[in-house]
BASE-345821 format. One record per residue: x, y, z of N, C-alpha, C in turn. Coordinates in pm, whole numbers, plus 50000, padded with zeros to 5 digits. Example, Ala and Ser with C-alpha at 12.3 -4.5 7.8 and 13.67 -1.06 7.14 Angstrom:
513194943150780512304955050780513204967050780/512854977550708513674989450714512905000350787/
// end
This chain:
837981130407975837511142407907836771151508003/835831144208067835491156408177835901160508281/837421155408332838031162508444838941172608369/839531170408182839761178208133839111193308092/837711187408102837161203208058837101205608189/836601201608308836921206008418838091214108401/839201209608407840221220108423840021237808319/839771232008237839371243908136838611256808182/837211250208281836151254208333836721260408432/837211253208562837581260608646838981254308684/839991263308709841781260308759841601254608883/841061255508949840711254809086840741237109129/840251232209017839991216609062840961204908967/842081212708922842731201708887844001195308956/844171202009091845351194509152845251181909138/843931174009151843881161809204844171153009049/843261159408952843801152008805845301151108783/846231162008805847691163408764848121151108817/847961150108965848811138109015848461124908958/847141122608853847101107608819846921110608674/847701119708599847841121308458849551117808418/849521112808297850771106308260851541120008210/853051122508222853731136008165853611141308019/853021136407960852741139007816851691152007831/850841143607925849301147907932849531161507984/850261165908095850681179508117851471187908068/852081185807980852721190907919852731206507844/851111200507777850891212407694849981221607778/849551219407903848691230307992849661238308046/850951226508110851971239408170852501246708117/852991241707985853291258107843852541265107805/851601266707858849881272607825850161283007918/850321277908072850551284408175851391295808204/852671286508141853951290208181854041307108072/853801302107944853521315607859852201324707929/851551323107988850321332207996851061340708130/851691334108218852291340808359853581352008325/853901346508172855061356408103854451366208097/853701364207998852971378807950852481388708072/851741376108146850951391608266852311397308325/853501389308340854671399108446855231410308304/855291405708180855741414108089855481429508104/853331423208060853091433708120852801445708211/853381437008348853201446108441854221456808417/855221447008344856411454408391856481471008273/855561469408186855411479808105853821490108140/853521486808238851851490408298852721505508318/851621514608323851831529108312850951537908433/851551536308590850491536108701850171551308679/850481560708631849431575808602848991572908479/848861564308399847821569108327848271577008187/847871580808115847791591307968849061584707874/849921573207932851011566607860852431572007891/852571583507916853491590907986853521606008006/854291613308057853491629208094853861640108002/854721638307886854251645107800852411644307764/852931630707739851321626407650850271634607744/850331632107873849291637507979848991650907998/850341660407952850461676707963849561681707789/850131670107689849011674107531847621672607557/847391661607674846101663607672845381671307762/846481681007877845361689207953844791677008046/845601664308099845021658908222845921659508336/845321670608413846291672508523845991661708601/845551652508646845631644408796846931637008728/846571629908581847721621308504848801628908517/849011644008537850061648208487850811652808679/850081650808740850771655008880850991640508934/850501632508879850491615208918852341611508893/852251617808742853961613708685854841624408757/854381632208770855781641408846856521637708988/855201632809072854891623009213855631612209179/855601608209084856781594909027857801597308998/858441610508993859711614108968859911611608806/858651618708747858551619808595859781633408577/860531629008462861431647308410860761652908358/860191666608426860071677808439859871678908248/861231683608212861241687708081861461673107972/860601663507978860691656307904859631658707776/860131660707646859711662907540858661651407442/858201657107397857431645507313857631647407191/857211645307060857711636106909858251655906838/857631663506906857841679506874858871689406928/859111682507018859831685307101859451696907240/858031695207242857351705407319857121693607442/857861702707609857791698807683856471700507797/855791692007855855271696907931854731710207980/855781717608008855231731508069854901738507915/855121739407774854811744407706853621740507701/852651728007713851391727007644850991729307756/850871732107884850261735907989850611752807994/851271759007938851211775307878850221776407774/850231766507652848921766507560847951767807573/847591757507685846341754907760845781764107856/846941771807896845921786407994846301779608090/846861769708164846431763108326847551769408405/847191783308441849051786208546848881778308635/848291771608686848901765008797849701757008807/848911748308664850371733908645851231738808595/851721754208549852731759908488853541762408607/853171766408726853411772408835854061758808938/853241746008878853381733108970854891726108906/855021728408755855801724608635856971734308672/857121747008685858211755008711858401748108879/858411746508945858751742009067858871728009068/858721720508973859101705308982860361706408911/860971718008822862131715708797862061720308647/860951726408616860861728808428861281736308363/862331736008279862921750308195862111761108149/861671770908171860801782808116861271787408006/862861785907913863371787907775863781775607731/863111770207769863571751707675862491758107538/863171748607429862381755507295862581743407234/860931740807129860221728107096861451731106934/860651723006842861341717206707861621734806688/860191740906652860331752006575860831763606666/861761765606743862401772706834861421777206894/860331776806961859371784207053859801777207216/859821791007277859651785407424858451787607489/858161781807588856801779107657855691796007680/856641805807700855991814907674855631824507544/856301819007416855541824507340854381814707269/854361801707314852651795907333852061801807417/852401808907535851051811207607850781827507501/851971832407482851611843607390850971842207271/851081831307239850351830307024849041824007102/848411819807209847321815907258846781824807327/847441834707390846011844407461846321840707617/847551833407618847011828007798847871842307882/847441847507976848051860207992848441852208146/846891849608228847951845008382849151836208335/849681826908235850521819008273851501825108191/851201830308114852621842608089853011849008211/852191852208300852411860208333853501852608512/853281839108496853711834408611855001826608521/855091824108392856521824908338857511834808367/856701850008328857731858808337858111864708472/857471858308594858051856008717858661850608730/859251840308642859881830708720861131832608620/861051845108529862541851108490862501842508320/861471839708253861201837308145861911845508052/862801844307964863201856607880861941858307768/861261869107795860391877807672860991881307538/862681877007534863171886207365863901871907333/863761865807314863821853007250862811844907153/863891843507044863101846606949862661830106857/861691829506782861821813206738862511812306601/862211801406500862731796406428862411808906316/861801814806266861611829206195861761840006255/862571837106391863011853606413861841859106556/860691853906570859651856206585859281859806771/859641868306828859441870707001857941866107046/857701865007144856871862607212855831870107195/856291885407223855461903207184855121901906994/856041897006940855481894906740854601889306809/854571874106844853381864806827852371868506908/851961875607026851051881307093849941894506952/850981901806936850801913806825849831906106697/850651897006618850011891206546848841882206557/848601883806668846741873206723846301881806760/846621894906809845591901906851845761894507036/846261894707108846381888107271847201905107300/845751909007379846541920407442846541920907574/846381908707668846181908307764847961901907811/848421894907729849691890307739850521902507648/850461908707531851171919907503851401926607658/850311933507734850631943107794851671934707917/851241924507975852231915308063853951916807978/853691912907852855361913807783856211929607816/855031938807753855371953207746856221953807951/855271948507988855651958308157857021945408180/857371934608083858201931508150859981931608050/859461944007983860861946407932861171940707819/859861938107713860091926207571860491939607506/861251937207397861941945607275860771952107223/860391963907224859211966207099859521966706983/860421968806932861111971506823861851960006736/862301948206786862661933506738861771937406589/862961929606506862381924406401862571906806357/861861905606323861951888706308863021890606178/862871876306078863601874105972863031877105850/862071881005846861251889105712861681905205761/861671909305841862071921505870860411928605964/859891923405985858691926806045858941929706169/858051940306256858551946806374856591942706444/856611940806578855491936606665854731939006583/854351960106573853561971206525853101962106308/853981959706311853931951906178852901939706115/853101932506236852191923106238850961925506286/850941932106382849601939606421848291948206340/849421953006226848601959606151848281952906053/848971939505980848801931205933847251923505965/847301916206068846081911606125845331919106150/845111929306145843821942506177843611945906299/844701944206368844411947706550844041956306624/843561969406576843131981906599843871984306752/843471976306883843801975507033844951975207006/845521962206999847181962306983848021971006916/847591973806747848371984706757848541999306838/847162004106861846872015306983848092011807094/848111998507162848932000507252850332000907230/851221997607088852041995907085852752006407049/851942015506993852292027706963852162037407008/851392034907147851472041407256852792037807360/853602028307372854892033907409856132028107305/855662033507199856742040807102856932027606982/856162019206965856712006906866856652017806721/857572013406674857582015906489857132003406412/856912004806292856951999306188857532006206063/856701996405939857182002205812856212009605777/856152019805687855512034005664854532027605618/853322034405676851812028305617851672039605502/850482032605400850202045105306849122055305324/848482049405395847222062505459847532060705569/846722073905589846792079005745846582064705848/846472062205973845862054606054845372060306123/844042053306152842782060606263843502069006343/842702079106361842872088406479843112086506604/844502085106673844352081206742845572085406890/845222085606999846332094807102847292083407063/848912090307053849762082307038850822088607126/851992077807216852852084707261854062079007178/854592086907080855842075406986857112072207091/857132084907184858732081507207858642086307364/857662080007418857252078807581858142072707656/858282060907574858572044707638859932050707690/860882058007567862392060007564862312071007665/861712080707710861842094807811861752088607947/860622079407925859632077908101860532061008121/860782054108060861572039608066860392033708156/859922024008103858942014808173857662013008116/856592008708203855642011408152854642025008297/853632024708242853302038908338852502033708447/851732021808440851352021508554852482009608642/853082002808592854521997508659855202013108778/855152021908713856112037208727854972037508882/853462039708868852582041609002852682030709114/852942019509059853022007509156854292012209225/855282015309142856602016909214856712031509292/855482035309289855622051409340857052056009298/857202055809185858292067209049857532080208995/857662089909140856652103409143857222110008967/858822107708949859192117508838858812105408685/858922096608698858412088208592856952089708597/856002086108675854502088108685854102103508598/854742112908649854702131008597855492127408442/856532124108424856672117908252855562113108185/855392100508266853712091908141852632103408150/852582109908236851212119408184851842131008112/852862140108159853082151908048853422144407936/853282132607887853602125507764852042119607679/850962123207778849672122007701849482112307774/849842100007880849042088607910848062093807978/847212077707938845672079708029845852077708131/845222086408246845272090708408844642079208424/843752072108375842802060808408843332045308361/844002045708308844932031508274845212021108348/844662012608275844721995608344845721990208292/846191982908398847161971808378846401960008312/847581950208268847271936608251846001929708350/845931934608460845111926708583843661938208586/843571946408513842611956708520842301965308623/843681966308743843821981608806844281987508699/843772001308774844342015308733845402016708774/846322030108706847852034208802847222038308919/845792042708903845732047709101845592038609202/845152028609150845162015509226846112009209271/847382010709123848642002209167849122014409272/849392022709262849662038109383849292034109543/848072033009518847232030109667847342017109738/847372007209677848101994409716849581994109780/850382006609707851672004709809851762015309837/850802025509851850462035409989851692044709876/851672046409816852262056809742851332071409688/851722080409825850692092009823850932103109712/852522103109706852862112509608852242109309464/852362098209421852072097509280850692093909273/849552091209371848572095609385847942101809372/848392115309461848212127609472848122129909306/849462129209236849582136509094848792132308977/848422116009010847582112108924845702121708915/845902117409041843782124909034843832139209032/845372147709067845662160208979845472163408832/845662149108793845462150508640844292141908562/843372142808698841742133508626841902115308642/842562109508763842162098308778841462100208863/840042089408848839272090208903838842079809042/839022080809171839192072309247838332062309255/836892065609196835852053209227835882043309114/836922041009024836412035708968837092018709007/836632006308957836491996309020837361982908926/837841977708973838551967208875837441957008831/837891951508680836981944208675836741930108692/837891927008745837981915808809837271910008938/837021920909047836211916009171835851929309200/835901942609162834881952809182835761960709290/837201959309332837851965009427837981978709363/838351988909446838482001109422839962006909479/840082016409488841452020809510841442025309716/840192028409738840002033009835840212017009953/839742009209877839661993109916840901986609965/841381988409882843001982809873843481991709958/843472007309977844552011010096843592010710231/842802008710257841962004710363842581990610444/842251984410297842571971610343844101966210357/845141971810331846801972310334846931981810490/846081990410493846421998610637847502008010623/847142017410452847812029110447847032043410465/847172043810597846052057310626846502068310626/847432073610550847432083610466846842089110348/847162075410256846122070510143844682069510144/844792065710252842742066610262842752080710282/843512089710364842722103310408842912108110290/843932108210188844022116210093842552113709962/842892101009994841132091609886840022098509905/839882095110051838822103810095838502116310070/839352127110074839402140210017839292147509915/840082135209786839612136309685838172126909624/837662124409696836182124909656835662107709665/836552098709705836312081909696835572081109764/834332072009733833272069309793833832057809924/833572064210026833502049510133832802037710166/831472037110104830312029310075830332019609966/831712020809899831712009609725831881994909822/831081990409753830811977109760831911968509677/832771959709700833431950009586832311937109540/832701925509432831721922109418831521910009541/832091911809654832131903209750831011907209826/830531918009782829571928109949830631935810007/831831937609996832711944910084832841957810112/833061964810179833421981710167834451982310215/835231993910231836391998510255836481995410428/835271998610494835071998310621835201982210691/834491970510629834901960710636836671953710603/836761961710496838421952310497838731960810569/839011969810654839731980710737839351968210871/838941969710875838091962311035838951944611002/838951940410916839671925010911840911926110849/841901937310827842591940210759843901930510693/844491930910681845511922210520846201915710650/846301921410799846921906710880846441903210978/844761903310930843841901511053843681908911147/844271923211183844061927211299843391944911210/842181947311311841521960111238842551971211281/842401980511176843431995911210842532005211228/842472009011355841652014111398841522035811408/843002036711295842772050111237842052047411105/842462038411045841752039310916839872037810961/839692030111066838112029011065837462038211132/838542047211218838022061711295837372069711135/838582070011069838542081110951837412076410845/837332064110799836342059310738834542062810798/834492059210899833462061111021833152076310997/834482086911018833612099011008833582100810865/833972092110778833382098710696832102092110623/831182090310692830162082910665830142065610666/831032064910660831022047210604830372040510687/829752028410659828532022910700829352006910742/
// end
């Protein structure tokens, strides 16, 4: 009995008992054994080395190390879970472009669509997530695809009130006009939910609906911009489109208008050294100092710092301060001096220099 509990106690000391125990006597330790060595290989063989159970499960819960662990394992990309929502959709839910960005480059469908026909970007649209819309619809996301009620990406943005992803849809060519399967149009749902912003913007390049019975707030509208000028208007300044840019304003747009990213069209202008539609914008009251609100850059900043010194002389002339600070400490004079490929341009810091810059 006590070399038996010995064995019990510790494995370690029963070689010497086995060899002077009769076969009966071992019998029932080595099926003891023999089942316990099953189970641990069973379970190795079902052990889950990232973690969260598998990478759907890991993408519902928003754990990226679990979820870059399974891809590193040659996890599929678009493998669905009990909804049929893959990976890159709940990481569009979740706001995270990066793993959207990490998920589109491991191989992930950007129009794969869960039970209720939604694809990954109209979750980031019915959620508000605008960067990872916005790195879907880089990567050639279709915006007019519609779900199981008919329903686009731009409806479901409209109807939450997400105007940070509306305006990303708008500049990338979504239907304004789609109607789902009730017959509802973006502008529809918008006014439905009380969106005051959203509808403003949607009816600023040209969305319809169904006839309201009172008036609606007072408000600048361009109905049929979108169809004259084609695009959106500060898309038209980025692209220096001098005769589209001169459309969005003889059509009422604001000279001061932010994009999705919160430049102005004079900003998107000055960034690709586009003097003409520059020029025409602060002809018609854009104002050069004013500052994004994202890091405090200015328009004068960005062509300083790109090394379009035309753009600066013209900035300069029309009245841009050379002294704006970004919220880095920066001035125009500093990114000129370390400029966008490391090497300073030394007209832009002549011209900056005389004109006061510090």
């Amino acid at each position: 009995m006590r070399r038996l509990w010995q064995y019990h106690a510790n494995q370690h000391v029963v070689a010497g008992f086995f060899c002077r125990q009769p076969l009966k006597t071992l019998q029932l330790p080595l099926k003891a054994l023999l089942l316990a060595a099953s189970a641990r290989l069973a379970a190795a063989a079902h052990a889950t080395p990232c973690g969260s159970g598998d990478l759907p499960t890991a993408a519902r819960l928003g754990k990226e190390k679990d979820t870059r662990c399974w891809l590193a394992a040659g996890a599929d990309a678009n493998a669905p879970d009990a909804e049929g929502r893959t990976p890159l959709m709940w990481y569009a839910r979740h706001g995270r472009e990066g793993m959207v960005q990490q998920l589109l480059q491991a191989g992930a469908k950007p129009d794969a669509i869960d039970t209720e026909g939604r694809t990954a970007l109209m979750h980031a649209a019915r959620n508000g997530s605008t960067e990872a819309a916005q790195v879907l619809l880089d990567h050639r996301a279709d915006p007019n695809l519609a779900d199981a009620e008919g329903n686009t990406a731009l409806m479901l943005a409209a109807a939450h009130g997400k105007s940070g992803v509306l305006s990303a849809l708008i500049n990338s060519g979504a239907h304004i006009n789609a109607r789902n399967k009730a017959g509802a149009t973006a502008l529809d749902l918008a006014r439905k939910g009380s969106n005051p912003t959203v509808e403003y913007m949607l009816l600023r390049v040209g969305a319809t609906g169904a006839p309201v019975a009172s008036a609606a707030p007072p408000v600048k509208t361009v109905p049929s911009a979108a169809a004259r000028c084609k695009g959106h208007f500060t898309v038209a300044a980025r692209d220096g489109d001098d005769a589209r840019v001169r459309c969005w304003l003889d059509a009422g747009a604001d000279p001061n208008e932010r994009d999705q990213h919160g430049a102005t069209a004079l900003m998107n202008a000055a960034a690709g050294g586009h003097t003409g539609a520059a020029r025409l914008l602060m002809e018609r009251g854009a104002d050069p100092n004013i500052a994004t609100r994202r890091d405090g850059a200015t328009a004068l900043m960005m062509a300083a710092y790109r090394g379009h010194a035309d753009m600066v002389r013209l900035l300069l002339a029309k009245g841009a301060n050379p002294n704006a600070r970004n919220d880095d400490g920066q001035t125009p004079l500093s990114l000129a001096l370390r400029g966008r490929d490391g090497n300073a341009n030394s007209a832009i810091v002549q011209m900056l220099r005389a004109a006061g810059a510090k």
